[in-house]
LONU-236109 format. One record per residue (C-alpha): x, y, z; residue in three letters; residue number from 1. Coordinates in steps of 0.02 Angstrom, whole numbers. Each point is the difference from the previous one (the first is absolute). Layout:
// residues N
REC_X_Y_Z_ALA_NUM
...
***
This chain:
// residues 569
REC_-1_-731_-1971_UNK_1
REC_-44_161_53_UNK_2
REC_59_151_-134_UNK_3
REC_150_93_76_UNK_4
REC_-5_186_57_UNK_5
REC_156_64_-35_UNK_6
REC_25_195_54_UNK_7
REC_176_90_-31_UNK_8
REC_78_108_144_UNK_9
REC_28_181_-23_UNK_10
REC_186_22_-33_UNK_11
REC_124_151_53_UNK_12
REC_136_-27_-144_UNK_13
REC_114_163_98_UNK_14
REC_-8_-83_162_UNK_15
REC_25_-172_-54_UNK_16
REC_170_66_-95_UNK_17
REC_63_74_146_UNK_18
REC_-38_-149_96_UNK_19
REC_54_-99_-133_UNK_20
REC_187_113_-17_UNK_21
REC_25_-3_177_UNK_22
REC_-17_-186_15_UNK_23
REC_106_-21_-155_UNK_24
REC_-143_-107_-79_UNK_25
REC_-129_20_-127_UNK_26
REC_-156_130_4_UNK_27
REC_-95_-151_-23_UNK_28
REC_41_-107_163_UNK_29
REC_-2_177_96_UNK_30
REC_-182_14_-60_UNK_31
REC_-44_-150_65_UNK_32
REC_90_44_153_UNK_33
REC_-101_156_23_UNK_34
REC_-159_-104_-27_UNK_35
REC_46_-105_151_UNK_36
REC_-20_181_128_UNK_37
REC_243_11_-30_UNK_38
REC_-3_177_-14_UNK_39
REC_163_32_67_UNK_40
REC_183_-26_-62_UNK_41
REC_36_-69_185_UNK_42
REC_-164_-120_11_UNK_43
REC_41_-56_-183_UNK_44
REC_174_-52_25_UNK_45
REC_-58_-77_152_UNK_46
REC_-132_-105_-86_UNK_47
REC_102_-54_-146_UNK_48
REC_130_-60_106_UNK_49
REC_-52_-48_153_UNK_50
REC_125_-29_151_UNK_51
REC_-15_-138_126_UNK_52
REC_58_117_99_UNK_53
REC_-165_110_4_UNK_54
REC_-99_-131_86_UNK_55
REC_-122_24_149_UNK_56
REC_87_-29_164_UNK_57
REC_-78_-177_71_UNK_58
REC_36_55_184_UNK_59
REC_-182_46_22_UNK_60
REC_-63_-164_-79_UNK_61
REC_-103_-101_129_UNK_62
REC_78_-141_75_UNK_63
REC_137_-16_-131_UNK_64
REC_131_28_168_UNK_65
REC_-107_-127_107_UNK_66
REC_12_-136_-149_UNK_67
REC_172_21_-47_UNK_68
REC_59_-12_187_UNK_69
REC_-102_-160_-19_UNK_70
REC_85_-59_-163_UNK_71
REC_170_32_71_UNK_72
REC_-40_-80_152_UNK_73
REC_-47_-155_-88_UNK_74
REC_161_6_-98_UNK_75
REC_101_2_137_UNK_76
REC_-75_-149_97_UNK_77
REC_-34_-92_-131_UNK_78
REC_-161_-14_-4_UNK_79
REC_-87_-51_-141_UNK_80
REC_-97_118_-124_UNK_81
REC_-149_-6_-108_UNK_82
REC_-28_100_-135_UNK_83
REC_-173_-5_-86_UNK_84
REC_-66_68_-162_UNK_85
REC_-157_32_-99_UNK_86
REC_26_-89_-162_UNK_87
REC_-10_155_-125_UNK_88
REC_164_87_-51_UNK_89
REC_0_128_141_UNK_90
REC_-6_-132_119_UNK_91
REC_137_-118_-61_UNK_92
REC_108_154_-25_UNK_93
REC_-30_42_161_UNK_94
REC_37_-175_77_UNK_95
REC_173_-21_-100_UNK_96
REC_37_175_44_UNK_97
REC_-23_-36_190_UNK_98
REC_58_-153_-7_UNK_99
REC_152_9_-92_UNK_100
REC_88_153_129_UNK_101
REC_-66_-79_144_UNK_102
REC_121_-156_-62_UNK_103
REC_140_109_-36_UNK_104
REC_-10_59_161_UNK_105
REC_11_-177_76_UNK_106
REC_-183_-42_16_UNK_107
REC_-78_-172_11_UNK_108
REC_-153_39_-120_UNK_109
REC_-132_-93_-85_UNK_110
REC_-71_74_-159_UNK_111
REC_-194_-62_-42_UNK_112
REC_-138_72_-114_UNK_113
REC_-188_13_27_UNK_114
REC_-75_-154_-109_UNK_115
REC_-161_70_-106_UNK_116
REC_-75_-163_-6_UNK_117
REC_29_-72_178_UNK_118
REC_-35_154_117_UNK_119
REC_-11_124_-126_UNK_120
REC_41_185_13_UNK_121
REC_90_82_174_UNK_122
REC_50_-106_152_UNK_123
REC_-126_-153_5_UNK_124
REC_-1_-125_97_UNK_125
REC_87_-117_-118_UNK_126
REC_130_120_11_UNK_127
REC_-5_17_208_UNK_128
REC_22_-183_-3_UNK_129
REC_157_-26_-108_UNK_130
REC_93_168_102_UNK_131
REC_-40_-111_152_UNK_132
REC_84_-145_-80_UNK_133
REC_174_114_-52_UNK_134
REC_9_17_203_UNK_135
REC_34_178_-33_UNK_136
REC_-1_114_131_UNK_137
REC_-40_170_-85_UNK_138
REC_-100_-6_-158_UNK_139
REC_-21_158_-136_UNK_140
REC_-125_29_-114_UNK_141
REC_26_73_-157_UNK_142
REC_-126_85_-100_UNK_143
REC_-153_-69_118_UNK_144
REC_-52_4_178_UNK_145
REC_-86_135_34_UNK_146
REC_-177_-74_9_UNK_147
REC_58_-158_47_UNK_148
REC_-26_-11_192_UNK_149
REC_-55_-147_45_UNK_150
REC_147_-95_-59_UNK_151
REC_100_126_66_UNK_152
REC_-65_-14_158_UNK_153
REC_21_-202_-2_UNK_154
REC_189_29_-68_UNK_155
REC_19_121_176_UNK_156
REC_-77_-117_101_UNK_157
REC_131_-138_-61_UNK_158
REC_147_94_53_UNK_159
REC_36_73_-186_UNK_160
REC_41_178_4_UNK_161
REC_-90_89_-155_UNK_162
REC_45_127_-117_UNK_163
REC_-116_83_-127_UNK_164
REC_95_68_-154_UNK_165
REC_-162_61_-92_UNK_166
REC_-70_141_-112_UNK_167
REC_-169_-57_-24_UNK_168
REC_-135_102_81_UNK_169
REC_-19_-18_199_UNK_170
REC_-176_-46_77_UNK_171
REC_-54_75_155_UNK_172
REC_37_-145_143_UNK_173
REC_178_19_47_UNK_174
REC_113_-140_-62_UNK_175
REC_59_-106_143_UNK_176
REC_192_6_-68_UNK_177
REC_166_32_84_UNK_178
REC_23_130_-122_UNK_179
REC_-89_31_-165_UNK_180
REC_65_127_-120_UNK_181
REC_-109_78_-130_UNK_182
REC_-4_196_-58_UNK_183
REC_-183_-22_2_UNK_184
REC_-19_-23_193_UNK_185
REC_-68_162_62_UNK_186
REC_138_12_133_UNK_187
REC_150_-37_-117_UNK_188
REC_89_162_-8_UNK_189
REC_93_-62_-176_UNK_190
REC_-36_158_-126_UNK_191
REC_-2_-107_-149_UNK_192
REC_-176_-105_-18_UNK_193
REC_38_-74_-181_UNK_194
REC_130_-124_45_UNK_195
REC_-44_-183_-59_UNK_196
REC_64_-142_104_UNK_197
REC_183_-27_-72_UNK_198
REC_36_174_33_UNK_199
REC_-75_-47_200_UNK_200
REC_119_-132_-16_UNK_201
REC_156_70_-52_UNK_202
REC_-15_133_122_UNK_203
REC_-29_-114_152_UNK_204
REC_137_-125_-66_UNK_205
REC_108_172_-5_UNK_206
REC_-39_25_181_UNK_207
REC_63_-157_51_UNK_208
REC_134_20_-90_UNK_209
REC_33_175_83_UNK_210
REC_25_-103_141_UNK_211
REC_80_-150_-15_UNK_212
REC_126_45_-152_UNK_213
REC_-16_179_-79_UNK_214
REC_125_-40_-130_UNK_215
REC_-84_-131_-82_UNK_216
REC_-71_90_-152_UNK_217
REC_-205_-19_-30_UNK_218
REC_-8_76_-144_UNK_219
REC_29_-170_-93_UNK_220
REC_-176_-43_5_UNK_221
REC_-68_150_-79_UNK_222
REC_-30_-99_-137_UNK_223
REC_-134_-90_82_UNK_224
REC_-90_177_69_UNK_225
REC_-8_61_-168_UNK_226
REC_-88_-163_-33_UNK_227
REC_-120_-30_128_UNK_228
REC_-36_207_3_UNK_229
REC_-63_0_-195_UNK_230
REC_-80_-160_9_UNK_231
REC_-107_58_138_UNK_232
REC_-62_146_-99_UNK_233
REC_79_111_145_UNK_234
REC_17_189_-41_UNK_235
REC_148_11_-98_UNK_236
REC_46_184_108_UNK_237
REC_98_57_144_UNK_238
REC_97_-141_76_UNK_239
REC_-78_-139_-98_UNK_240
REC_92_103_-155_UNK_241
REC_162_8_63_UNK_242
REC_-2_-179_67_UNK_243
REC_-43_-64_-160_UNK_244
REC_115_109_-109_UNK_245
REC_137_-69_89_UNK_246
REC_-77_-163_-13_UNK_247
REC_-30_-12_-195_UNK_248
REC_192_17_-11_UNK_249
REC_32_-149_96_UNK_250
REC_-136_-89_-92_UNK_251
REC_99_17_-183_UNK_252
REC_178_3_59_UNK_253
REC_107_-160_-24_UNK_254
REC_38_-34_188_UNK_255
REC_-183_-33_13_UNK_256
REC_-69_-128_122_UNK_257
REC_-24_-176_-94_UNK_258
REC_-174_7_28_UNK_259
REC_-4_165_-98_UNK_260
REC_95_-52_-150_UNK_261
REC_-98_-164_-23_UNK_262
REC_-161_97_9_UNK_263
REC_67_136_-138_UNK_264
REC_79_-122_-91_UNK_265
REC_-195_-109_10_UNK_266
REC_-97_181_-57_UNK_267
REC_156_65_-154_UNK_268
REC_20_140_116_UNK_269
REC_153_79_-83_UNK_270
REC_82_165_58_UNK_271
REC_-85_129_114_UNK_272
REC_-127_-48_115_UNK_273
REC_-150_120_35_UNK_274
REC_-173_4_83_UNK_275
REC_-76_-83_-137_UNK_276
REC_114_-131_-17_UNK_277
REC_-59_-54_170_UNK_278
REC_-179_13_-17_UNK_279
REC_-1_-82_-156_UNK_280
REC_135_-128_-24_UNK_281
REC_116_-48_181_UNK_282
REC_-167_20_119_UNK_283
REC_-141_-121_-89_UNK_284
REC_140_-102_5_UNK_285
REC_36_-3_161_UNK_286
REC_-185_-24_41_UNK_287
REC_-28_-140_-94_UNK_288
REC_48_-153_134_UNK_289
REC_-106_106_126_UNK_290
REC_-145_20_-122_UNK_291
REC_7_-189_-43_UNK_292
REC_105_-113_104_UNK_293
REC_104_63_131_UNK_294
REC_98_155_42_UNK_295
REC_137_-86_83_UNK_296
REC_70_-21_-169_UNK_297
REC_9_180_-8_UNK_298
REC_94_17_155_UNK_299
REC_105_-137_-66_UNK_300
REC_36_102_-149_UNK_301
REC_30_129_66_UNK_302
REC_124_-65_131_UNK_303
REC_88_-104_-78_UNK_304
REC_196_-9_6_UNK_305
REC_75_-48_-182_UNK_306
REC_-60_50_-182_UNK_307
REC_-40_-187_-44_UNK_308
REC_-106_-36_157_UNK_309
REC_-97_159_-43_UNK_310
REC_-15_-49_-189_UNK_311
REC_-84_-172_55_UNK_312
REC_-134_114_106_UNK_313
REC_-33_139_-137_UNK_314
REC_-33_-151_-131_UNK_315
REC_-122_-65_131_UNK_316
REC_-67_184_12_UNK_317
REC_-14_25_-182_UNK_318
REC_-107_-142_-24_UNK_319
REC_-138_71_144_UNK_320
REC_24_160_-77_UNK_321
REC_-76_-83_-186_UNK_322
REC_-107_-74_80_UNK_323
REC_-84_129_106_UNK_324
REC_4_92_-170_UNK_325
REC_-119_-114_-65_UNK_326
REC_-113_-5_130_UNK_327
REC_-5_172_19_UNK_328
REC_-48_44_-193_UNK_329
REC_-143_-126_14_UNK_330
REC_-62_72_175_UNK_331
REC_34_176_-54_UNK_332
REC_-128_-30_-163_UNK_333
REC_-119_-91_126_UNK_334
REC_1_132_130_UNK_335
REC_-31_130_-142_UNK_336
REC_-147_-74_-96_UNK_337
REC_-73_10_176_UNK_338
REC_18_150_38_UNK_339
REC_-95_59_-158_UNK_340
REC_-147_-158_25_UNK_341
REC_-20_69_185_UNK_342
REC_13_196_-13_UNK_343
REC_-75_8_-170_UNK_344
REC_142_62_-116_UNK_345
REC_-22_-82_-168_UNK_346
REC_163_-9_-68_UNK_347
REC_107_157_87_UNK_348
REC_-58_117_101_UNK_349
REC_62_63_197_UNK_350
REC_-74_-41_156_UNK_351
REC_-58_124_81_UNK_352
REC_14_-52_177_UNK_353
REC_108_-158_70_UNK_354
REC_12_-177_-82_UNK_355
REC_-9_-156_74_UNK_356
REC_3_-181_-68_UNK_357
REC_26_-165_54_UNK_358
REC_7_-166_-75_UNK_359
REC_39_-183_42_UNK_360
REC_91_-23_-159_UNK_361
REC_136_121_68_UNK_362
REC_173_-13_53_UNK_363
REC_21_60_176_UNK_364
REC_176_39_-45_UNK_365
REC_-29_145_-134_UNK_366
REC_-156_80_65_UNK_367
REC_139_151_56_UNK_368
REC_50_9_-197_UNK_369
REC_-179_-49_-63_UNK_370
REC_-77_163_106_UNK_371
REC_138_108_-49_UNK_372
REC_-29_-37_-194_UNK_373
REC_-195_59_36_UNK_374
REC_46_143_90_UNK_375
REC_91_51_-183_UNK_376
REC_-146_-60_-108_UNK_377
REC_-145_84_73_UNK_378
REC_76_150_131_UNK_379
REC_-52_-68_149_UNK_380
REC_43_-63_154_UNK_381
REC_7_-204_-11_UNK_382
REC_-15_-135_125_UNK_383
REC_13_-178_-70_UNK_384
REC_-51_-171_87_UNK_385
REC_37_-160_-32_UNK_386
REC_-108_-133_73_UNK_387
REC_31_-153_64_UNK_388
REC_-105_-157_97_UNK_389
REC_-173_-55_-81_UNK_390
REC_-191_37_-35_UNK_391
REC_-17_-139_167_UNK_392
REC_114_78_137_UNK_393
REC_-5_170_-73_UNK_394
REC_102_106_-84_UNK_395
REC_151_108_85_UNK_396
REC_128_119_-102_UNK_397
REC_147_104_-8_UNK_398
REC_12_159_-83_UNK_399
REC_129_138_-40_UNK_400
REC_-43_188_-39_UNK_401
REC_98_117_-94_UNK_402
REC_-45_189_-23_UNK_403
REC_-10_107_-134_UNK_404
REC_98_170_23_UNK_405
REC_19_78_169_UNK_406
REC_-190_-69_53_UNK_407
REC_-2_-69_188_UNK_408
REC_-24_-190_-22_UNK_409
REC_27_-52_167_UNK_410
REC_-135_149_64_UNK_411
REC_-121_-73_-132_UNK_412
REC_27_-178_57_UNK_413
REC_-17_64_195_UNK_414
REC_-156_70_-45_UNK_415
REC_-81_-148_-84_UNK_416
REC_78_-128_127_UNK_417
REC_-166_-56_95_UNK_418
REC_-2_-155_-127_UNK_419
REC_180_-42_15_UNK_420
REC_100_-139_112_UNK_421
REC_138_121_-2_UNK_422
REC_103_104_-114_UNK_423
REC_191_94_5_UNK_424
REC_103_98_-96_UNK_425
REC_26_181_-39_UNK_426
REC_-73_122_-105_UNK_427
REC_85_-66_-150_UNK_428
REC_-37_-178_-7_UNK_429
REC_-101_-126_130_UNK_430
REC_-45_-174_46_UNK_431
REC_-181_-36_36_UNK_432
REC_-85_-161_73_UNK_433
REC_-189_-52_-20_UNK_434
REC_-110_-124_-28_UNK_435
REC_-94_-30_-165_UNK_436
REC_-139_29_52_UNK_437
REC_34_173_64_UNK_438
REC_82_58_-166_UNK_439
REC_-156_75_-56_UNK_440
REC_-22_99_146_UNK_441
REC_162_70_3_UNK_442
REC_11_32_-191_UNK_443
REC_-154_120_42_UNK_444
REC_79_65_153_UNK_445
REC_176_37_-82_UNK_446
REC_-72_60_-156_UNK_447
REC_-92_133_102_UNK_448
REC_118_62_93_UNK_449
REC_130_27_-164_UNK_450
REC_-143_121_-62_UNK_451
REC_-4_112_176_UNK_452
REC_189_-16_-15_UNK_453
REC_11_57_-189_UNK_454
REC_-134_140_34_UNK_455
REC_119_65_133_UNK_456
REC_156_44_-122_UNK_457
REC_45_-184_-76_UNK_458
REC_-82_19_-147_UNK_459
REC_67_-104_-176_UNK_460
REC_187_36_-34_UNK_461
REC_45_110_-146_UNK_462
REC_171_-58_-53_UNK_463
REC_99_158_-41_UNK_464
REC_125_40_-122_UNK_465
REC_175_75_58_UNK_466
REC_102_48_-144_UNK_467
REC_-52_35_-165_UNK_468
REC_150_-54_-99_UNK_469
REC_33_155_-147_UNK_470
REC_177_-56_-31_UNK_471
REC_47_182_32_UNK_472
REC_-39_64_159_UNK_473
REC_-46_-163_83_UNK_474
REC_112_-130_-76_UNK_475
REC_30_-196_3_UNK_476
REC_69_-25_192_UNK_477
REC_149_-122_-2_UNK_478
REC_8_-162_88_UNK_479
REC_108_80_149_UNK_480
REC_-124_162_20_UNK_481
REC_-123_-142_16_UNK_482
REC_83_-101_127_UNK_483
REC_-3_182_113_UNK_484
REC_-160_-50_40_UNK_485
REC_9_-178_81_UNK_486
REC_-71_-66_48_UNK_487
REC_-165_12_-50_UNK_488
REC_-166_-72_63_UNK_489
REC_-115_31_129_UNK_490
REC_24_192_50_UNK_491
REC_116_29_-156_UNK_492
REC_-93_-49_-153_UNK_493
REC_97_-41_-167_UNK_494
REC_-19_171_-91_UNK_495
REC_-140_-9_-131_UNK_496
REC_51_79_-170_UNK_497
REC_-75_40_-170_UNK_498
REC_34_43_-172_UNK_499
REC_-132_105_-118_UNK_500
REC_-30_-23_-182_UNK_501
REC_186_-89_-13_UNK_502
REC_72_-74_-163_UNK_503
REC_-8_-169_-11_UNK_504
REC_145_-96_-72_UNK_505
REC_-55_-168_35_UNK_506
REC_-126_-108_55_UNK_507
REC_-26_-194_22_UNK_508
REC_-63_-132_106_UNK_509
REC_119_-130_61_UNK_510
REC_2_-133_120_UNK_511
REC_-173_-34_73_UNK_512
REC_-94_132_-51_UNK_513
REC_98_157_53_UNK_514
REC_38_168_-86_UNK_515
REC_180_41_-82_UNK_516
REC_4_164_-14_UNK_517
REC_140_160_-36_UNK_518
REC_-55_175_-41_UNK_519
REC_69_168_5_UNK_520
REC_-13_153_122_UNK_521
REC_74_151_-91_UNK_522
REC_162_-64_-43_UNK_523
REC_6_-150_148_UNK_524
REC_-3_-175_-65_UNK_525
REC_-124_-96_146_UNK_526
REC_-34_-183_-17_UNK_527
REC_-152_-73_100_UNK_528
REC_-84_-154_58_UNK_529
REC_-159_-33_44_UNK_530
REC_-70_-156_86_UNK_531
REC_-143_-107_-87_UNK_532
REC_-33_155_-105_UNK_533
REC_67_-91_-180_UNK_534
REC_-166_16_-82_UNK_535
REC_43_200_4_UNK_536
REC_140_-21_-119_UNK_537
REC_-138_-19_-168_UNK_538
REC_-84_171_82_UNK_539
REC_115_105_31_UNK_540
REC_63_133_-122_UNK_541
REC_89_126_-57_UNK_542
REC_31_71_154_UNK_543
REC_-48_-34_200_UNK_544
REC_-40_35_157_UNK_545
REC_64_-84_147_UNK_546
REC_-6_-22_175_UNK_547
REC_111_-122_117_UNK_548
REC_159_-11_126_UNK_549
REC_185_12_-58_UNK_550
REC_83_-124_52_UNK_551
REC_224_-59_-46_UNK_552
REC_-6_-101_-132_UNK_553
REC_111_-148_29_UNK_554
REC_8_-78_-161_UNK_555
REC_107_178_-83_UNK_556
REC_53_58_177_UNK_557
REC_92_135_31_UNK_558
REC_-92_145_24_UNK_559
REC_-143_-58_-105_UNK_560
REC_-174_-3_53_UNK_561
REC_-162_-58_-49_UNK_562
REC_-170_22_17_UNK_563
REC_-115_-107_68_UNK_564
REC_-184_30_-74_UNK_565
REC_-126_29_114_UNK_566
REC_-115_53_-134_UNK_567
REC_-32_63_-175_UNK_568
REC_-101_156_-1_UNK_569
***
């Protein structure tokens, strides 16, 4: 693995307590505050609590008025309704969001997921063919659509009215739809551009609901924004922020949907919910059936109606989710030994342009997780194929990209696409399609154009340091200065902290191989863990220096915190 770079911010302890005073929290969390460009008293209060209130006005959105009219036309006549969904988390959340007002309102609506082993990614044709079998007379996508014109076309042509509920970047050719919403369209008037497809969702369902019933109450399925928004790796600012504040609440409180408490019951999620609770334990999850069965069990989950039904579906969950664990370690050790066989690394190392790697031996299901493991091991931009077919009728595969850092994925992709079937997605995180034997090609091709990219500005991250923790000026935050900052993610990184030269009190390994550890910042008492780092414990001495992210501890709760090791310096 490549050695970290860790660089510490300059701090402004007088500006941070006045910050600090005026927000009646710590000097600490104001610090951090003043790291993220919140100068202000009026931007900071803002930011740590933001109001629903304070979001963009949709109005200028393009063709959310021409698709709700639709929607509510529909409702009225009965006609029947399609909704559609990719099969990650953004696009079930979407679905269930969409789905689920449209049927308070009175709709007739049919709620499917995109299959990723029988049409694949987007609107396919497997998927044209089962709308057409619903009889539905309107059909919306969620969270795909906006390269998919040919079967758009066909669903027009058969009398289906289509709407695009989509995020993903849009191609050139103008999509053939009654009305397709996406902030990325270069006519859509909407100010904010970072909104994943739940948020699309929500809004548009809001619209319809602005029509047909204003006083039923949308802010119920929050829950499921908050979701699909963080699992998406959406920037975690503006109105994604205040949608998914709102949302985290719904997520822990006890009038939860039964989907929700059978998934945090499934991943111990006790208490609080933030960012990283998402990522980490509710979202993989939730990906799991789409990863390696079928995301209609999501859906399922997600929708269902009593506590019991939804136990019975988060069991079935649970079990994909263990084993798309195991698959995943073994791919992840496969993908890495490699990348240092192919670009030459030895046994660490960075890469210093783009990686790609493909394998028959592969799950198609994990190459998203796979790539986004690489992307942490060697600082660079990842795109990971899995094969499938034979050395007789060729090979084709399916890969997923991740990025490292603010780099441009989906630029580097565009401009090593010649040896590509096709490829979608943002800047974030992609899909690519190819054929063996063109992997090669394009691992030359991508590779390439990473190292024009990183010569322009994206050069290897340097992780930097926010606080130094001196247990006098900048002291231990508490769990609920902490919880100011949710959520965190993409946009709004956990807070990166460190301790110099600290006392240690106590060091072991426990479990599998993981560090135990409690030392002493002036007179502040700060207990630690750090992942797979056990073998420390026999090193480490008198005293230590440490770098990682605070995080509530559950276990004491309270106010308590812990630290989560990133490294030992």
């Amino acid at each position: 693995m490549a050695a970290p770079r860790y660089e510490l911010r300059p701090s402004d302890p007088v500006a941070a307590r006045e910050l600090g005073a005026a927000l009646r929290t710590s000097t600490t969390l104001a610090q951090v505050l003043l790291h993220r460009g919140i100068t202000s008293v009026e931007a900071a209060r803002d930011f740590v609590d933001p109001k629903l209130a304070g979001l963009t006005d949709p109005k200028p959105m393009r063709d959310r008025d021409v698709a709700a009219d639709r929607l509510a036309s529909a409702i009225r006549s009965k006609e029947r309704i399609a909704v559609f969904g990719d099969y990650d988390v953004d696009g079930t959340t979407a679905t269930t969001i969409l789905s689920g007002i449209l049927e308070r309102l009175g709709g007739e609506v049919v709620s499917m997921a995109a299959h990723r082993f029988e049409g694949g990614y987007g609107f396919s044709e497997p998927a044209l063919a089962k709308v057409k079998e619903t009889g539905a007379r309107v059909l919306v996508t969620c969270d795909c659509g906006s390269a998919d014109h040919p079967r758009v076309v066909a669903a027009m042509r058969a009398g289906i009215d289509v709407i695009v509920v989509d995020h993903h970047l849009v191609p050139k050719e103008t999509l053939p739809a009654l009305a397709f919403l996406n902030p990325h369209r270069g006519d859509c008037g909407f100010a904010y551009k970072g909104m994943a497809s739940a948020g699309l969702a929500f809004s548009l369902g809001a619209a319809v609901r602005a029509i047909l019933q204003p006083r039923l109450d949308p802010r119920e399925f929050l829950d499921l924004v908050a979701l699909g928004t963080v699992a998406d790796v959406a920037p975690l600012d503006g109105d994604n922020r205040r949608l998914v504040r709102a949302g985290l609440a719904k997520l822990a409180g006890g009038d939860a949907r039964p989907g929700v408490i059978a998934l945090r019951e499934a991943a111990k999620a006790q208490g609080a919910i933030g960012g990283t609770d998402i990522s980490f334990r509710l979202a993989p999850r939730l990906n799991a059936a789409g990863r390696l069965a079928d995301a209609a069990l999501t859906l399922s989950l997600l929708r269902a109606r009593s506590i019991d039904e939804a136990r019975v579906l988060a069991a079935r969950v649970e079990e994909l989710n263990g084993e798309r664990k195991a698959i995943q370690e073994l791919n992840t050790e496969q993908a890495a030994q490699a990348v240092r066989e192919i670009y030459g690394l030895g046994t660490s190392g960075e890469v210093e342009g783009g990686i790609v790697v493909a394998s028959p031996e592969w799950h198609r299901g994990v190459v998203g997780i796979v790539a986004a493991r690489l992307t942490e091991l060697f600082e660079a931009p990842a795109i990971v194929i899995a094969l499938e077919g034979s050395d007789a009728h060729g090979w084709h595969g399916h890969g997923s990209g991740r990025t490292v850092g603010s780099f441009p994925l989906h630029d580097a992709v565009k401009a090593s696409a010649s040896s590509l079937l096709g490829f979608g997605g943002h800047q974030a995180a992609l899909g690519v399609r190819i054929e063996g034997s063109q992997v090669e090609a394009f691992r030359a091709d991508f590779d390439r154009a990473c190292r024009e990219i990183r010569q322009r500005g994206h050069g290897p991250r340097i992780k930097h340091v926010d606080v130094m923790l001196d247990g006098a000026t900048f002291t231990l935050p508490k769990a609920s200065d902490l919880a100011l900052l949710e959520p965190v993610g993409a946009g709004n990184p956990e807070p990166r902290f460190m301790a110099e030269g600290a006392k240690v009190e106590d060091a072991s390994s426990v479990g599998s191989g993981h560090l135990k550890l409690s030392f002493r910042v002036g007179k502040e008492r700060v207990t630690a863990f750090g992942y797979g780092l056990g073998a420390e414990a026999e090193r480490i001495g008198d005293t230590v220096s440490v770098v990682g992210s605070l995080r509530p501890d559950t276990w004491r709760g309270g106010e308590a915190v812990e630290l989560k090791i990133d490294a030992i310096l």
